[in-house]
Backbone as a ProteinNet text record, in pm:
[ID]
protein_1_A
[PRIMARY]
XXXXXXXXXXXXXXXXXXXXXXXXXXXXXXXXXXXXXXXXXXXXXXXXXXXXXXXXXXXXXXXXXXXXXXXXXXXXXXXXXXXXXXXXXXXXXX
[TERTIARY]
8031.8	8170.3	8184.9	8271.9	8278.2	8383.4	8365.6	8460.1	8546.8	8671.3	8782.4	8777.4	8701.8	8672.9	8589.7	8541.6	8423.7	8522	8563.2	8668.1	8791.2	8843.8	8895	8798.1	8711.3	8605.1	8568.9	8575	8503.2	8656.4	8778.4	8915.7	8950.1	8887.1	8907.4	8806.6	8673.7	8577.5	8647.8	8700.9	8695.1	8865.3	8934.3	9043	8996.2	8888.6	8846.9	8835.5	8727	8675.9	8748.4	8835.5	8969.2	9005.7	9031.2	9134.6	9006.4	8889.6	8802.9	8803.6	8801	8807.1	8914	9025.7	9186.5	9192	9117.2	9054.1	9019.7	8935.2	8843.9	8919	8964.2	9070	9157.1	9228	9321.3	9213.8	9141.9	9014.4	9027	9006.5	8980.4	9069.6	9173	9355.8	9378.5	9366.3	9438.8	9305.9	9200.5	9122.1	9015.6	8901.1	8802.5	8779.2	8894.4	8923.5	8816.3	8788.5	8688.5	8732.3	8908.1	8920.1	8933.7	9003.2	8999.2	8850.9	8725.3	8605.8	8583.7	8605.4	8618.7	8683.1	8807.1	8922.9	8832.1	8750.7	8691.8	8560	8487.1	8417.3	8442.7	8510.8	8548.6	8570	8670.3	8667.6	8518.2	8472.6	8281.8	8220.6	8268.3	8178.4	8265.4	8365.3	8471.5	8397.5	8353.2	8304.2	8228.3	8091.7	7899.7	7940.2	7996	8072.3	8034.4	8216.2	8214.7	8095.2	8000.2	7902.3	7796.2	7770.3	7684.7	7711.4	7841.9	7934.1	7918.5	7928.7	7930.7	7803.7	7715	7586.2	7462.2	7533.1	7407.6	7413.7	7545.8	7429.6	7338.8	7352.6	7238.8	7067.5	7115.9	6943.4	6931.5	6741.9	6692.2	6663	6765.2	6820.7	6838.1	6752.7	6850.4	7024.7	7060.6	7248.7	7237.8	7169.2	7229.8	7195.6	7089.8	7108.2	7199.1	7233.9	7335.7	7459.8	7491.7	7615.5	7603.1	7486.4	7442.3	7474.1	7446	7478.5	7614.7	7655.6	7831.1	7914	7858.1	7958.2	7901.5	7781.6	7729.9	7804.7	7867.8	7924.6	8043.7	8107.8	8249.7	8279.7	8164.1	8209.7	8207.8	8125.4	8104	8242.8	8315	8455.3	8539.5	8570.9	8684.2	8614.8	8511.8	8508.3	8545.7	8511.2	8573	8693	8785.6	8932.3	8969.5	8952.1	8988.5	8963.3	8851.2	8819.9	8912	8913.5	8993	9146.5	9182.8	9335.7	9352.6	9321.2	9295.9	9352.4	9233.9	9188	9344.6	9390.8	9472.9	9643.1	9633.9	9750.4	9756.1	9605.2	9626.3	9637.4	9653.8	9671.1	9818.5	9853.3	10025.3	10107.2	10096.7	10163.6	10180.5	10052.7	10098.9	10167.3
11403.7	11374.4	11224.6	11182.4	11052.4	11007.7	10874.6	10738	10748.2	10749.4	10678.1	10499	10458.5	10314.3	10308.5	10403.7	10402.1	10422.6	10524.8	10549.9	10432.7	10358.1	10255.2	10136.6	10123.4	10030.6	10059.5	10200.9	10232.5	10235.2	10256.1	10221.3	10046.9	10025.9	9860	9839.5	9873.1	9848.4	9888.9	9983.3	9985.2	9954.4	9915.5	9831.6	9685.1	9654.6	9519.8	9514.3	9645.1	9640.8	9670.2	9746.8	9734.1	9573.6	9514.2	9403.2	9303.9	9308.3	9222.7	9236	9437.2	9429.7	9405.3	9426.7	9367.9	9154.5	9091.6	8975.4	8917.7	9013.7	9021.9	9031.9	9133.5	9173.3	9042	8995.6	8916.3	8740.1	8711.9	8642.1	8642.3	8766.9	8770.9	8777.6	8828	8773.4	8647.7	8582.3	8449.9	8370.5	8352.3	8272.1	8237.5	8244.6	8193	8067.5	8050.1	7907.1	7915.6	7791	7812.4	7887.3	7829	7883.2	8025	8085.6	8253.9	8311.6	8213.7	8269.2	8288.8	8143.1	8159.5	8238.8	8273.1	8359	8489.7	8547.2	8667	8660.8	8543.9	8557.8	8553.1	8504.3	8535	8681.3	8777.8	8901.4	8958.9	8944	8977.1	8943.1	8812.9	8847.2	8874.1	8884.9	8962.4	9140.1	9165.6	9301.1	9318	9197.6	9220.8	9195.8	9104.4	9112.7	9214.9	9324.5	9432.1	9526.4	9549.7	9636.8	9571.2	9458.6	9364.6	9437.2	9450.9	9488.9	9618.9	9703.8	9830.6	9857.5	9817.3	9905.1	9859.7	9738.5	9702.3	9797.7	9884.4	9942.7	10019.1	10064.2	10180.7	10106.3	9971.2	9905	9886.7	9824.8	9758.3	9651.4	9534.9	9441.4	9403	9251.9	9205.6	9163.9	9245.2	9179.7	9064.3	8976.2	8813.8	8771.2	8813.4	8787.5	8859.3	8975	9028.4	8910.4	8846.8	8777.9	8645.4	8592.4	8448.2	8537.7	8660.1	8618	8686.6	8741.5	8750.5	8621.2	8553.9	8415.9	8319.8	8322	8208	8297.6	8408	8521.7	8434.1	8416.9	8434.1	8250.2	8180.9	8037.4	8017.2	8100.8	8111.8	8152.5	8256	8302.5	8201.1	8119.3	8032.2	7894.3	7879.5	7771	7817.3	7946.8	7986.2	7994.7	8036.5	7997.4	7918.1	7794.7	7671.4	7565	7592	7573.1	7634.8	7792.6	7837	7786	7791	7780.1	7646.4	7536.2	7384.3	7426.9	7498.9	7505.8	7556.5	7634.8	7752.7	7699.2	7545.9	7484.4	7373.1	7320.8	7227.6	7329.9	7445.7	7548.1	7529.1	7605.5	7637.4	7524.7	7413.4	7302.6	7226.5	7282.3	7194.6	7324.5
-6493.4	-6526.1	-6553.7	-6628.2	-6698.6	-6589	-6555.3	-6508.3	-6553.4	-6511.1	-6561.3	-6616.6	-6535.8	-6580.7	-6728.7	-6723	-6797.4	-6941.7	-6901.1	-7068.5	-7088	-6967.6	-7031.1	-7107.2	-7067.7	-7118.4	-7238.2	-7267.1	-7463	-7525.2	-7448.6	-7530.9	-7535.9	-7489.5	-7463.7	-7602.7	-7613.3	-7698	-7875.9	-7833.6	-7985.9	-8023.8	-7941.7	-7991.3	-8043	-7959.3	-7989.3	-8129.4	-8147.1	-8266.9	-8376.5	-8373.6	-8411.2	-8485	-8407.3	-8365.9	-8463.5	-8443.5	-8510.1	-8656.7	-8702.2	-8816.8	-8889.4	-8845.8	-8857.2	-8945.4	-8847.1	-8875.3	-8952.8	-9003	-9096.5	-9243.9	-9191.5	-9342.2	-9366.5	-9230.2	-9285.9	-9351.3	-9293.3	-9357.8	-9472.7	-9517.6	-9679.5	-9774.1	-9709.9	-9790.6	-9774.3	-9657.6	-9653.1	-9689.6	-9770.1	-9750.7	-9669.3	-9668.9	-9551.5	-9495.7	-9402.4	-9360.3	-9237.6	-9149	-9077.1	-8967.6	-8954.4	-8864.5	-8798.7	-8925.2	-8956.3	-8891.9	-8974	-8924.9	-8787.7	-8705.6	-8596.1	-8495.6	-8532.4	-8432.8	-8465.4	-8572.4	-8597.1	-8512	-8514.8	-8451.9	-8260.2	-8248.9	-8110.7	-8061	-8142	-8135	-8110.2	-8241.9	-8228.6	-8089.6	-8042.8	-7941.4	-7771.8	-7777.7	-7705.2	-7670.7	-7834.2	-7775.9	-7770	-7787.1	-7790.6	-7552.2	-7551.8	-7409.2	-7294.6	-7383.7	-7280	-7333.6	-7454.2	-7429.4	-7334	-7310.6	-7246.8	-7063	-7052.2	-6924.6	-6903.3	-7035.1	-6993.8	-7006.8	-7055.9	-7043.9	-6946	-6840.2	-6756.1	-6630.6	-6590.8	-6485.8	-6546.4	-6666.4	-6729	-6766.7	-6753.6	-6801.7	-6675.3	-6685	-6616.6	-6545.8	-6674.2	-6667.9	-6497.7	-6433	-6328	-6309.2	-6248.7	-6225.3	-6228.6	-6188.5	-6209.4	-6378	-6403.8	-6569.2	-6672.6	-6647.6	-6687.5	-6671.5	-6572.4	-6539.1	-6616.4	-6623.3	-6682.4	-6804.7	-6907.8	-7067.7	-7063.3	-6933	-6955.3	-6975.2	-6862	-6871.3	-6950.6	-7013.7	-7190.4	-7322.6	-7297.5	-7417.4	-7388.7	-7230	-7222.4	-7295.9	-7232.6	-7283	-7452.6	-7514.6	-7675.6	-7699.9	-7656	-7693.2	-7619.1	-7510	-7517.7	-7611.3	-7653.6	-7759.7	-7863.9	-7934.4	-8065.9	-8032.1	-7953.2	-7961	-7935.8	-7899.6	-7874.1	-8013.1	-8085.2	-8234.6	-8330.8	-8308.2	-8446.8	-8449.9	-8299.4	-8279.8	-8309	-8316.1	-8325.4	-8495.1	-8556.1	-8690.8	-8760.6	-8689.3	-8736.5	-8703.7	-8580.4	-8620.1	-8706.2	-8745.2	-8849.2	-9034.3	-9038	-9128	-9152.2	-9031.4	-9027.7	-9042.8	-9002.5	-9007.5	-9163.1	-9241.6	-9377.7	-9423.4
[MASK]
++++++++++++++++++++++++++++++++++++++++++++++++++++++++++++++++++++++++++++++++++++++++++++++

């Protein structure tokens, strides 16, 4: 029988993915500014993340390295948003 956790975690996953390809689209209407790239790439790795999360009790993987490329994923995603959003108010403002 499946987790309840477990099925919020693959509805979490593919909203992400969702939400990334959403991004993406708007990327390519508004231009490929860096920052667009960036806010997309943050999504991207928002959800390389929770599969990183959801699939270590199933590996072999040690738990503490699992946690070291959760939290080097999580610092890659608050630098891409801290970059794109930088990027994305020097956009809006002109």
């Amino acid at each position: 029988m499946v987790e309840f956790t477990t099925v919020i975690l693959l509805a979490a996953t593919l909203l992400q993915l969702g939400a990334a390809y959403y991004a993406y689209r708007l990327m390519r209407s508004s231009g490929s500014f860096l920052a667009w790239t960036l806010m997309t790439a943050m999504i991207i790795l928002m959800v390389l993340r929770r599969v990183v999360v959801f699939l270590a009790p199933y590996t072999a993987v040690e738990s503490t390295l699992t946690g070291i490329v959760a939290s080097t994923i999580t610092l890659l995603i608050s630098a891409s948003a801290f970059a794109g959003m930088c990027g994305l108010m020097k956009i809006f403002r002109k």
